[in-house]
N, C-alpha and C positions, 0 to 999 in steps of 0.2 A: 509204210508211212514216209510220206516228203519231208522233211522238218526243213528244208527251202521253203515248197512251195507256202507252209504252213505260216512260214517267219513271215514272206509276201501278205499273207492276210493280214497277221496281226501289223502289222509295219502299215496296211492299206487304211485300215481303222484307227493308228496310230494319226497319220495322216488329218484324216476327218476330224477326227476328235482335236486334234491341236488347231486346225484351222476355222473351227467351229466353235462358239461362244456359246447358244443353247446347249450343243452337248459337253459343254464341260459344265455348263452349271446345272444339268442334269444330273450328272454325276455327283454336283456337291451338294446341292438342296435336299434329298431326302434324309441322310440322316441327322442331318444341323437342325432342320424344323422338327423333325421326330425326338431329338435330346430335349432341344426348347418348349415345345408345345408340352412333352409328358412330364418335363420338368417342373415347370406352372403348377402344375396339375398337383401334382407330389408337393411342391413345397407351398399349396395351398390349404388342402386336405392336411399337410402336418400342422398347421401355422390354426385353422380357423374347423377341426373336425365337428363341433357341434353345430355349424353355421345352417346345414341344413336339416329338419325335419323328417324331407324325404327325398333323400342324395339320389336314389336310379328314379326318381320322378325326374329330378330335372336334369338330369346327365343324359336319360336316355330321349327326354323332351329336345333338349338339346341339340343331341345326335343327329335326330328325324329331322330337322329344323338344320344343319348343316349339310347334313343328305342331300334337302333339298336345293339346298345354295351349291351344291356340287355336282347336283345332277343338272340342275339348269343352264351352269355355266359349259361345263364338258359335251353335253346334247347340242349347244352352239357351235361348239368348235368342229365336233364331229360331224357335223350337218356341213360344214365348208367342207372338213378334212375330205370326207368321202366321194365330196364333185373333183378334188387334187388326185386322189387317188384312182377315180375311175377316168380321170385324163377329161374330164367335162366341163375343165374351170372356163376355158377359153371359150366354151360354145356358150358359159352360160354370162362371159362377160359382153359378147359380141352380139348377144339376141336382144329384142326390143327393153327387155327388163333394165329398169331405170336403177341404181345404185341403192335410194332409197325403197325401192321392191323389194330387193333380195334382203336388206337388212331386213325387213318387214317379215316375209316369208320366215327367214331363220328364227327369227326372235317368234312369231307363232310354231313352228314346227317345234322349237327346242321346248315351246312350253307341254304343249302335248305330249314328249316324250320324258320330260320331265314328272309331270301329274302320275302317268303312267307306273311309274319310282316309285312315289310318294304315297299314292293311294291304298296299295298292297301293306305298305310298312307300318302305316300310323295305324289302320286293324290289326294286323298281327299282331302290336304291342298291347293289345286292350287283352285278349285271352292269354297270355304269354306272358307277362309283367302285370298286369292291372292296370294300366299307365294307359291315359289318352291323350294327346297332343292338342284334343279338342274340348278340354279342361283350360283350355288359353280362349277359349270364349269369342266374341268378335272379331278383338284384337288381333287374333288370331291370321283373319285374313288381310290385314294390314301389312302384318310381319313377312307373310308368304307372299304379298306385293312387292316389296321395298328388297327383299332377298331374290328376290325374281328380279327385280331391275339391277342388283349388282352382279347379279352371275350374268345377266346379259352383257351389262359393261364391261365385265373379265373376255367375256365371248371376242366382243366384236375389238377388245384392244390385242386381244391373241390373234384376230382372224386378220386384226387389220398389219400384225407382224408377220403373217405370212403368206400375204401379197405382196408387200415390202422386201422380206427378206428368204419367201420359197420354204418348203418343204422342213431345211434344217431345222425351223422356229417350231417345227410340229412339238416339241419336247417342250415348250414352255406350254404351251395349252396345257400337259398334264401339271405343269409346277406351278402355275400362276396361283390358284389357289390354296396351296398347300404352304407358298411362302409365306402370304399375309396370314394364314390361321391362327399363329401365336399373338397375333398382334390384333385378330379377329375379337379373344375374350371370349372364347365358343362356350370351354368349360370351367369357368372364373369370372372373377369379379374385372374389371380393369382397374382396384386398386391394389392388384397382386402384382404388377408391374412395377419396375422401375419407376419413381418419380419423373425421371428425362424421358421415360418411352409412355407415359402416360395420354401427354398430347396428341404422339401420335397417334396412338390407337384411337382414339376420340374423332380423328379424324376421317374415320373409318366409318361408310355406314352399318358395319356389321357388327359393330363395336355395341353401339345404340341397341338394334337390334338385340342383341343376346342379352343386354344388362337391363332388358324391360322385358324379355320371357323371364328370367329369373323374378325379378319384382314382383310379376303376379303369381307364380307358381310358387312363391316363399311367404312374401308379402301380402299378398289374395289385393292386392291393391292395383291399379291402370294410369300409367303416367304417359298420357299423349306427348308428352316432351319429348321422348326419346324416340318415339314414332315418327313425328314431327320434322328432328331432327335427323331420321334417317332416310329419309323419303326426301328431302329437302336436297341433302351431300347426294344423293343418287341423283337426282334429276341434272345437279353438277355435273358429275363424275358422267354421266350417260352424252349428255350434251359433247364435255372433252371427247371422248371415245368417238363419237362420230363424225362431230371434226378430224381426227387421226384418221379413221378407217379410210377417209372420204382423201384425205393428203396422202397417205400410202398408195391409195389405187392413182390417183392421180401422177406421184414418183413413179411408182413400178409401169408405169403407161408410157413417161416420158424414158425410162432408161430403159423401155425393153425387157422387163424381167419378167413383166405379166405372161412373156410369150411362154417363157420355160417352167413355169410353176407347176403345171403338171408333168414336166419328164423327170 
């Protein structure tokens, strides 16, 4: 064993990692949001334990219903990542497909592979648990719209930092959605927050989202307001993101970076 050569690796990845801003908040985001998010959790369940009826109804309602906000969003990213990785980014920016195509394309392929997920999971909890996510009724396919337009927003704001910024920003694709989840309100109310962090999270379509699955799965009651108002922030939030994606490709055109994206 070299313990030279071996220093040279570790010193080469030292390197990366210090000159790299994705990899080093990849290194700090996992367990900062996992203390935060399971903390919520814990000091909700201590705080409010009779609050539900039937807690793995809606934890596990919950879950599938986050699933699918995470598969939607990561099947986007992965759908770019893989034309980076197979070296195809360049032929597929240089061929007749117009900006708004390819957005097009991704945001249907990721749905497909998304559904894909989703479909397997919400049956298996029916024999499994007794639990149907299809006990959310109508509504239902509301929620799975509006969580389907922000994973796509996660998608094309990841996709549009690594046209901008190459390959390194691969590492926020995984973490982009894992940061907001605590401020998501996935397995809580949003008034287990902080008073100062409450607005935020409000501003959040996912926010809406999960505090109007809980309402009817607790409450047996349907409050379009918060559908309303998640559908509404997403159409926002979707707009932003494409403006970026669309200024990123434009930057990375003008400084030359689009060339090296896939080496």
């Amino acid at each position: 064993m070299n313990i030279k050569r071996s220093s040279s690796l570790m010193l080469r990845h030292f390197y990366l990692i210090r000159s790299s801003f994705p990899r080093i908040f990849d290194l700090i985001y996992w367990p900062t949001v996992q203390i935060i998010l399971w903390g919520f959790v814990s000091k909700f369940f201590t705080m409010h334990s009779d609050y539900f009826n039937n807690v793995a109804g809606v934890i596990l309602s919950a879950a599938i219903l986050y699933d699918f906000l995470f598969r939607s969003s990561i099947s986007y990213n992965m759908l770019f990542l893989e034309e980076i990785w197979s070296r195809n980014i360049i032929n597929l920016f240089v061929s007749p497909l117009k900006i708004s195509e390819i957005i097009m394309a991704l945001t249907s392929s990721a749905l497909i592979r998304t559904m894909i997920g989703l479909v397997p999971a919400a049956f298996i909890a029916i024999p499994l648990f007794g639990i149907s996510i299809f006990e959310l009724g109508f509504p239902l396919i509301l929620l799975l719209f509006s969580l389907y337009l922000f994973g796509v927003t996660l998608g094309l704001l990841v996709t549009a930092g690594l046209v901008r910024f190459g390959p390194s920003f691969e590492n926020v694709a995984w973490a982009s959605l894992f940061f907001i989840a605590p401020l998501g309100c996935i397995y809580y109310p949003v008034e287990i927050l902080p008073s100062w962090v409450q607005p935020i999270a409000l501003g959040l379509p996912i926010a809406h989202i999960f505090e109007e699955t809980r309402n009817i799965l607790v409450n047996q009651t349907v409050s379009f307001t918060n559908i309303y108002y998640a559908i509404g922030l997403n159409l926002i939030y979707l707009t932003l993101a494409i403006s970026i994606f669309y200024r990123s490709f434009v930057s990375a055109k003008r400084n030359g970076t689009l060339v090296n994206i896939g080496e």
